[in-house]
C-alpha positions in Angstrom: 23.8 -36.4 75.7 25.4 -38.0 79.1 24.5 -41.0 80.1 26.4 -40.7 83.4 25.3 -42.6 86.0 24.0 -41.0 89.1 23.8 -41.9 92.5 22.0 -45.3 92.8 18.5 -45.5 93.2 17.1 -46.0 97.1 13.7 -47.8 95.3 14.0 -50.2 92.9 11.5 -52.0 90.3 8.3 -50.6 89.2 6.8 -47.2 90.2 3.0 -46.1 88.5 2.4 -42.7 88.3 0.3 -40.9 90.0 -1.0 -39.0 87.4 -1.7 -42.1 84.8 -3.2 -44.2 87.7 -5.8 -41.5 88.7 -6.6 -40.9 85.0 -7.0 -44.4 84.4 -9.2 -44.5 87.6 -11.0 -42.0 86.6 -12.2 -43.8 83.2 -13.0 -46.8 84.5 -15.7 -45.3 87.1 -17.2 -43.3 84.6 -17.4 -46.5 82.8 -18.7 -48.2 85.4 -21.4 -45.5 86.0 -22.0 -45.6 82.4 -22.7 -49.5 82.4 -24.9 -48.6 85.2 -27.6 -46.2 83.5 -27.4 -48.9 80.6 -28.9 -51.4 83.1 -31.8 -48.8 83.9 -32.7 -47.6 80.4 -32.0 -51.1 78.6 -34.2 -54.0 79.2 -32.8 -57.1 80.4 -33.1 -59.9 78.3 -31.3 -63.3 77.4 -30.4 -66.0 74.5 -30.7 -69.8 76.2 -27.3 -71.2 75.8 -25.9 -75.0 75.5 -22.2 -76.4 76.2 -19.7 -76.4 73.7 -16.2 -78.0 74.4 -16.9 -77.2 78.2 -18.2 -73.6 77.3 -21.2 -72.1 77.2 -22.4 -71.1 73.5 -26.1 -69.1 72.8 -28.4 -70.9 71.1 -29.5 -68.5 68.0 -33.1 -67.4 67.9 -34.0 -68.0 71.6 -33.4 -64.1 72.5 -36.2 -63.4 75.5 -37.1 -60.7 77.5 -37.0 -60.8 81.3 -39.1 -57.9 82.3 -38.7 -58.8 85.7 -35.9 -58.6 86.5 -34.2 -55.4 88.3 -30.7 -54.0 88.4 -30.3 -52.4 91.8 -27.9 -49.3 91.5 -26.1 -50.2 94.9 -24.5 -53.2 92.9 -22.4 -50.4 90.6 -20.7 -50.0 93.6 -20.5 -53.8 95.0 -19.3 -54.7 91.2 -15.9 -54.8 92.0 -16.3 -56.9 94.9 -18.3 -59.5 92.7 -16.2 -59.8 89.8 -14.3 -62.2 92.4 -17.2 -64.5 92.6 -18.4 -64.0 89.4 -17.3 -66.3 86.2 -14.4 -63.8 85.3 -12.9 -64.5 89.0 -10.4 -67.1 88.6 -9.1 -64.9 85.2 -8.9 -61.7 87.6 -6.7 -63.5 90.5 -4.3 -65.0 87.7 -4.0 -61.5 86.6 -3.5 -59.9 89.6 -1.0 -62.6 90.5 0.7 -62.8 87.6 1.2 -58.8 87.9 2.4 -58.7 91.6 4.9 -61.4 91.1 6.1 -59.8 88.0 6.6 -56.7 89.3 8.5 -58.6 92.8 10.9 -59.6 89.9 11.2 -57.0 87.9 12.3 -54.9 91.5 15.2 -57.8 91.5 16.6 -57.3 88.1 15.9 -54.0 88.3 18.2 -54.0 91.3 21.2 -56.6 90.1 21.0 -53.9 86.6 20.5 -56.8 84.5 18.0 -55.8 82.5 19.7 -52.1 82.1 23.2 -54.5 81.0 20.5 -55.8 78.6 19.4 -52.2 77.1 23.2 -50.9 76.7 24.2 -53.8 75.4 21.3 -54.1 72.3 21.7 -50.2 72.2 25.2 -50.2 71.6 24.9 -53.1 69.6 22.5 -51.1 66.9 23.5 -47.7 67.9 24.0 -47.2 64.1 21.3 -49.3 62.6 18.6 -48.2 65.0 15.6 -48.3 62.3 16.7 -52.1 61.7 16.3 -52.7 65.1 13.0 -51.3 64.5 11.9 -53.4 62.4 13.4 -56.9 64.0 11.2 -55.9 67.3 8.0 -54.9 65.1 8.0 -58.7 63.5 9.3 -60.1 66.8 6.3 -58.5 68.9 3.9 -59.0 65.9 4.5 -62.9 65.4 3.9 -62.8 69.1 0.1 -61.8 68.9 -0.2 -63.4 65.0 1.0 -66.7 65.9 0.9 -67.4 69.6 -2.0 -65.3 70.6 0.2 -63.4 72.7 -1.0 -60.2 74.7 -1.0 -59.7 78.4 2.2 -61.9 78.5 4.1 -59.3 76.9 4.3 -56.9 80.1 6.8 -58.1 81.7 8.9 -57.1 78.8 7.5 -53.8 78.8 9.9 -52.0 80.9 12.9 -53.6 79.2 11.4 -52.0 75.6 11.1 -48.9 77.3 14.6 -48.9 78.5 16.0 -49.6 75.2 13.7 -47.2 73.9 15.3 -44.7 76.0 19.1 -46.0 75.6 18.4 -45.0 71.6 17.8 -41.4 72.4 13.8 -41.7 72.0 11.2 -41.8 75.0 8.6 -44.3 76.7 5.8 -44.1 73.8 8.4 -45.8 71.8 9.1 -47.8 74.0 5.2 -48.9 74.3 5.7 -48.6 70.3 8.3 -51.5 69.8 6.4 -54.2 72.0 2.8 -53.5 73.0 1.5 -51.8 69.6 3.1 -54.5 67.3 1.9 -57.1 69.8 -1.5 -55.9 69.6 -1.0 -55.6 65.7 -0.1 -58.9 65.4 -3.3 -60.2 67.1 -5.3 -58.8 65.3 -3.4 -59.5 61.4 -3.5 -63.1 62.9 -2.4 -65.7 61.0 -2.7 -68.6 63.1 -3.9 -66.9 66.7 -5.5 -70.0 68.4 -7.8 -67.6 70.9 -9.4 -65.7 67.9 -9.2 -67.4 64.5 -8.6 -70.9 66.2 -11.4 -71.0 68.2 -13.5 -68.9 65.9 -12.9 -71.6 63.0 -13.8 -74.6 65.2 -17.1 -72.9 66.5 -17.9 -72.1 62.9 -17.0 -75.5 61.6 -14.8 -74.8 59.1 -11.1 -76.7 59.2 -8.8 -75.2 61.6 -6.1 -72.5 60.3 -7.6 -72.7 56.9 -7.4 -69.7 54.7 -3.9 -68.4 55.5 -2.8 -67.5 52.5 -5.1 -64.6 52.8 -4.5 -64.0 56.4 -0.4 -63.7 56.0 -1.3 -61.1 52.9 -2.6 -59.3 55.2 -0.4 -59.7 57.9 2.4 -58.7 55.6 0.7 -55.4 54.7 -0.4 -54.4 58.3 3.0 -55.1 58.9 4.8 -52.7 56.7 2.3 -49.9 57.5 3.1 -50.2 61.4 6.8 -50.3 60.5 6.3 -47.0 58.3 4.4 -45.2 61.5 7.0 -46.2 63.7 9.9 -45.3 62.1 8.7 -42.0 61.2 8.5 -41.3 65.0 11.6 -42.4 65.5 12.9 -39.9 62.9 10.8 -37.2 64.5 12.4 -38.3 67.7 16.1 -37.6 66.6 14.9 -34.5 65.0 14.2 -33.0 68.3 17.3 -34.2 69.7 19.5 -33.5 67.0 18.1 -30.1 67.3 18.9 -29.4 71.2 22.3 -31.1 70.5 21.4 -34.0 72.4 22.3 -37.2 69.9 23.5 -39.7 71.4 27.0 -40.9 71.4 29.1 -43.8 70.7 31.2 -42.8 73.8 28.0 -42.3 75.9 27.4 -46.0 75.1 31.1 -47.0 76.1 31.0 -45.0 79.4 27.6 -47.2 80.1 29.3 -50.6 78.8 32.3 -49.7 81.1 29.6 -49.2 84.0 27.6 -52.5 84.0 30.4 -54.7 82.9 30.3 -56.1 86.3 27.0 -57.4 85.7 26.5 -61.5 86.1 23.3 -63.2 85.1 22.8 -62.2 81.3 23.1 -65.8 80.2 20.8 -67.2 82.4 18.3 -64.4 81.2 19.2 -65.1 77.2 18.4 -68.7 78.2 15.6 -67.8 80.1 13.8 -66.2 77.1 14.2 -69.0 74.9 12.8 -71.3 77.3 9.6 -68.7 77.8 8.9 -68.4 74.4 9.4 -71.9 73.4 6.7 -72.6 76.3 4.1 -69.3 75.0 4.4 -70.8 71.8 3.6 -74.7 72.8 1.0 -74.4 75.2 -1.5 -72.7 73.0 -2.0 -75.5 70.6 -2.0 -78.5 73.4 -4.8 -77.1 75.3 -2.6 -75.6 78.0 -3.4 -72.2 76.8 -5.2 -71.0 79.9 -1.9 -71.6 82.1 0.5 -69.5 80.3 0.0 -66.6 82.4 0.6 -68.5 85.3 3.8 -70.3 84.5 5.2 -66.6 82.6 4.8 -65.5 86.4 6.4 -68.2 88.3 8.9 -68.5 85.7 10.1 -65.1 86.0 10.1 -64.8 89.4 13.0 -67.9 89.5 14.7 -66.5 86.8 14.8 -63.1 88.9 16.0 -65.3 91.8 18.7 -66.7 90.0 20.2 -63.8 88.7 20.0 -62.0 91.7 22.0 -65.1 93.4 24.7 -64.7 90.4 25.1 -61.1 91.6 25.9 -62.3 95.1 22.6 -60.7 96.4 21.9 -62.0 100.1 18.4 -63.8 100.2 17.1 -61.6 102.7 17.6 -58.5 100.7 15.9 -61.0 98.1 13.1 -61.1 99.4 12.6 -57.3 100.8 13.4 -56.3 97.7 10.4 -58.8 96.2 8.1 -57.6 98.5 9.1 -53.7 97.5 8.6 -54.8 94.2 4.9 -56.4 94.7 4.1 -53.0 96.7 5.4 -51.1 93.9 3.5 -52.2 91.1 -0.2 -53.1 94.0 -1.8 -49.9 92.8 -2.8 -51.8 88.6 -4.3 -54.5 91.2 -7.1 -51.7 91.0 -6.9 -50.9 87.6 -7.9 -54.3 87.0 -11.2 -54.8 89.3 -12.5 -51.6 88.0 -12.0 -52.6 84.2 -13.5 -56.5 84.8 -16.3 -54.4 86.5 -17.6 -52.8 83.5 -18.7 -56.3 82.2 -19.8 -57.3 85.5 -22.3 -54.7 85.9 -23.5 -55.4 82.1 -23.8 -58.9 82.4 -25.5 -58.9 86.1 -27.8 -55.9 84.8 -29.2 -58.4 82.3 -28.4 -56.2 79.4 -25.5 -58.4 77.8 -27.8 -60.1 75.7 -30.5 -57.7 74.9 -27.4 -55.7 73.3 -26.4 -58.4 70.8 -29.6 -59.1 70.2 -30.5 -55.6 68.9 -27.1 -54.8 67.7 -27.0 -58.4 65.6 -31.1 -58.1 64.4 -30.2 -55.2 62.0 -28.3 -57.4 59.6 -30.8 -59.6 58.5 -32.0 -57.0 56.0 -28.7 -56.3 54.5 -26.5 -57.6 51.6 -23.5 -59.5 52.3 -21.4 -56.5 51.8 -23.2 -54.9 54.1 -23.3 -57.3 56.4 -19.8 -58.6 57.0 -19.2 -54.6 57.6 -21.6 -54.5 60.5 -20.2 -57.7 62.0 -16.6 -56.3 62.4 -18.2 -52.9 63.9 -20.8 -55.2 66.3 -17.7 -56.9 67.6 -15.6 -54.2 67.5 -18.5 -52.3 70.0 -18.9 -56.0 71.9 -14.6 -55.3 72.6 -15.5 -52.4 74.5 -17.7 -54.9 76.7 -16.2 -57.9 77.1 -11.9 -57.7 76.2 -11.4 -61.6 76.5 -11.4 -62.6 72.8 -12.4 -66.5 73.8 -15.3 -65.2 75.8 -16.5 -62.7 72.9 -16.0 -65.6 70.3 -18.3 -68.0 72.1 -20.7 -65.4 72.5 -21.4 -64.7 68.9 -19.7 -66.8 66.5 -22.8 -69.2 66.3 -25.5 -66.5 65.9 -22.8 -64.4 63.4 -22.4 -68.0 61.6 -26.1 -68.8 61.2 -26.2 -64.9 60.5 -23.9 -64.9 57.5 -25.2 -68.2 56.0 -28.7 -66.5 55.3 -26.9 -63.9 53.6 -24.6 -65.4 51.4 -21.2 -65.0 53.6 -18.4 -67.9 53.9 -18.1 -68.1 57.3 -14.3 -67.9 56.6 -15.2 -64.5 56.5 -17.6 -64.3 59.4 -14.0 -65.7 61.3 -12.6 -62.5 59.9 -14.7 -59.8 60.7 -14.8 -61.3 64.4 -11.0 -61.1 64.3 -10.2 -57.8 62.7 -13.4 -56.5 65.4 -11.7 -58.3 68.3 -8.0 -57.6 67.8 -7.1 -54.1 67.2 -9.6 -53.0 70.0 -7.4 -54.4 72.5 -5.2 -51.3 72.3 -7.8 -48.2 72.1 -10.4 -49.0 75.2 -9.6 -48.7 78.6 -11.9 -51.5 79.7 -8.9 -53.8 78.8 -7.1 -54.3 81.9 -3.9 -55.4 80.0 -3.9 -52.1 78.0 -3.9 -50.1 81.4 -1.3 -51.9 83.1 1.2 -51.9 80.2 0.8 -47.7 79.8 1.1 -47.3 83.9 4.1 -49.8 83.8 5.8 -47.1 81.0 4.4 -44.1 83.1 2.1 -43.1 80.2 -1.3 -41.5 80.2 -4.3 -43.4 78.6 -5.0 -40.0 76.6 -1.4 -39.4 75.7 -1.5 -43.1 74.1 -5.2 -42.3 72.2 -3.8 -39.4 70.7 -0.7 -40.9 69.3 -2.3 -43.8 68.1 -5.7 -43.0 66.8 -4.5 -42.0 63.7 -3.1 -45.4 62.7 -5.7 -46.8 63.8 -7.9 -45.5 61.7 -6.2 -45.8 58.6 -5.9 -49.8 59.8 -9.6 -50.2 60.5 -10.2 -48.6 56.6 -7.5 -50.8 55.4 -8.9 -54.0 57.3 -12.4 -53.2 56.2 -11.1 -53.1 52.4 -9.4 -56.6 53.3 -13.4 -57.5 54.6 -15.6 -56.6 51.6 -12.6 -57.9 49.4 -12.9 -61.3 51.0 -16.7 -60.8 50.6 -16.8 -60.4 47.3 -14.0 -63.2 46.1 -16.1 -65.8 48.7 -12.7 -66.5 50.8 -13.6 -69.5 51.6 -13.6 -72.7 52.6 
């Protein structure tokens, strides 16, 4: 398979497609619409809530109706307008700038071939051990989310995993396979995640991080099973090729080393990196967690600048090319009003509340079994609702907690129902404005992804749900 360069591009950084931005569009109106009729045929309701650590927590048991209240259907379409103004809008603008300015730098590497040098380089590198490599990115990418808490902040790397990906003779989907799936993964077999089990722990009052013997069991296990999925595709992947004579070569690889040996800047990247992650995985844990996205951005964008000085790159093509970038990647600025809309027209219908409260009334009849099974499907429905994990967690930890110590549940595993619920959700619903930008940014459609990943999902939410009622039943405590 030739890997011989063609003519240089004339645009440079991100491009969406079309046809996945429309699709994606597509789904999040009908969403929208659907949250609308909720608002008519639901009644609105709501739990009276008190301040906890600055945040707003429900008081259990003070579920009331508020029959009077009215959802006017003109406001499905003025939702998108009010998510700026509503609670979510200072999250939305940090997303939307942390996006633009990502994809401004990625358009710089992009054009100084630095993160191709990167791809060629690694490829090369494990051109013969490409299931290792495999595996080394699956724990990398899964530590990410099982540690760190890590998930949005893994787009910018997105495109770089996809041009590897590519480099090793397989396609985008593996790409998405070797950073966003084990990220995701990782999340949700967390093993110290201080968005999910962290906060979760504290709200429940049971010592923070405790029980993590159990949780890196499982982490170990989800672990394996994702590597098994993955490198089966890969093998299915050089079938085909094989098969059409297409394999990739060691002199391919040389031809491409010989063409971006020219390339300055790599250090400063390698460096770069090191300095990112060591921040991702500090700020969490000092309360700085909500300025990680933030920092990511700005810190990309003078690494970008850098390199692209290294590579003699004048500053006014700098900055065109920035600005290219930012246009390039505008169109997920959409993609991310419509999906923070879905909750906005829930929560302003009134109907946020009365769907807890009838979703979360049904378990009060039920054994603990039982019951801790319902908890991980409520939350895993509440996902669909509201992606933010600290949101969903101060939302219904108390009334789970409270919940499962009527019915004989440690609320260590109350923490782990809301987890598994929460986590692996992040990558099947397209109300997570993450999930959409990371498929546009690898040109893949929402329905191409569903299909090649429903499959392990399911076998992870039966495997995870056996992990549940196991806990259950032992009383994984404290």
């Amino acid at each position: 398979m030739s890997t011989q360069r063609s003519a240089p591009p004339t645009e440079f950084g991100i491009r969406i497609s079309k046809t996945v931005f429309l699709q994606s569009v597509l789904i999040l109106i009908a969403m929208i619409i659907l949250g609308g009729l909720l608002t008519q045929w639901v009644p609105a309701g709501q739990y009276e809530r008190t301040l906890v650590n600055g945040r707003e927590t429900i008081i259990p048991g003070s579920f009331h109706l508020t029959p009077d209240y009215h959802y006017p259907v003109y406001r499905w379409l003025t939702a998108p307008f009010e998510v700026f103004s509503s609670s979510d809008g200072l999250i939305a603008i940090v997303i939307i700038a942390f996006i633009l300015l990502v994809g401004g730098s990625f358009a710089l590497l992009d054009a100084t071939r630095s993160l191709e040098a990167v791809a060629v380089r690694l490829s090369s590198a494990f051109l013969n051990s490409k299931y290792r490599l495999i595996a080394m990115f699956t724990l990398f990418f899964m530590l990410l989310g099982a540690v760190f808490g890590i998930f949005e902040e893994v787009i910018p790397l997105i495109p770089l995993m996809v041009m590897i990906s590519r480099r090793l003779g397989w396609n985008a989907m593996m790409g998405l396979g070797l950073s966003l799936l084990p990220t995701g993964f990782g999340f949700s077999a967390a093993i110290f995640n201080p968005f999910t089990i962290g906060i979760a722990q504290q709200l429940s009052g049971i010592p923070l991080f405790s029980g993590i013997a159990y949780r890196i069991f499982i982490f170990i296990v989800v672990y394996f099973l994702l590597l098994w999925f993955l490198i089966r595709y890969a093998r299915r992947l050089d079938a085909e090729h094989s098969s059409q004579n297409e394999s990739l070569s060691t002199a391919d690889l040389q031809e491409a080393l010989s063409d971006i040996h020219h390339v300055r800047g790599l250090g400063t990247m390698g460096i770069g990196f090191v300095l990112l992650l060591l921040m991702m995985s500090f700020f969490p844990f000092v309360g700085l967690g909500d300025y990680t996205m933030p920092i990511i951005a700005l810190f990309f964008v003078v690494i970008a600048v850098i390199v692209a000085g290294q590579n003699d790159m004048p500053l006014k093509r700098i900055v065109r090319l920035f600005g290219e970038g930012v246009l390039g990647i505008a169109p997920s600025v959409i993609l991310i009003i419509l999906a923070m809309s879905v909750k906005q027209v829930i929560t302003s219908g009134g109907i946020m509340d009365t769907l807890l409260y009838e979703l979360s009334r049904y378990t009060q009849d039920l054994s603990a079994l039982l019951a801790g099974a319902y908890m991980y499907v409520l939350v895993f429905i509440l996902q669909f609702f509201i992606p933010s994990a600290t949101a969903k967690a101060f939302l219904v930890i108390p009334l789970l907690s409270q919940i499962g110590d009527l019915l004989g549940l440690t609320r260590q595993s109350v923490v782990l129902a809301f987890n598994f619920g929460d986590g692996f959700s992040h990558l099947l619903y397209p109300t997570n404005p993450a999930l959409l930008i990371a498929l546009s940014l690898a040109s893949v459609r929402f329905s191409s992804w569903l299909r090649w990943t429903l499959g392990i999902q399911l076998v992870v939410f039966v495997l995870t749900m056996g992990f549940l009622l196991l806990a259950i039943q032992f009383g994984y405590g404290p």
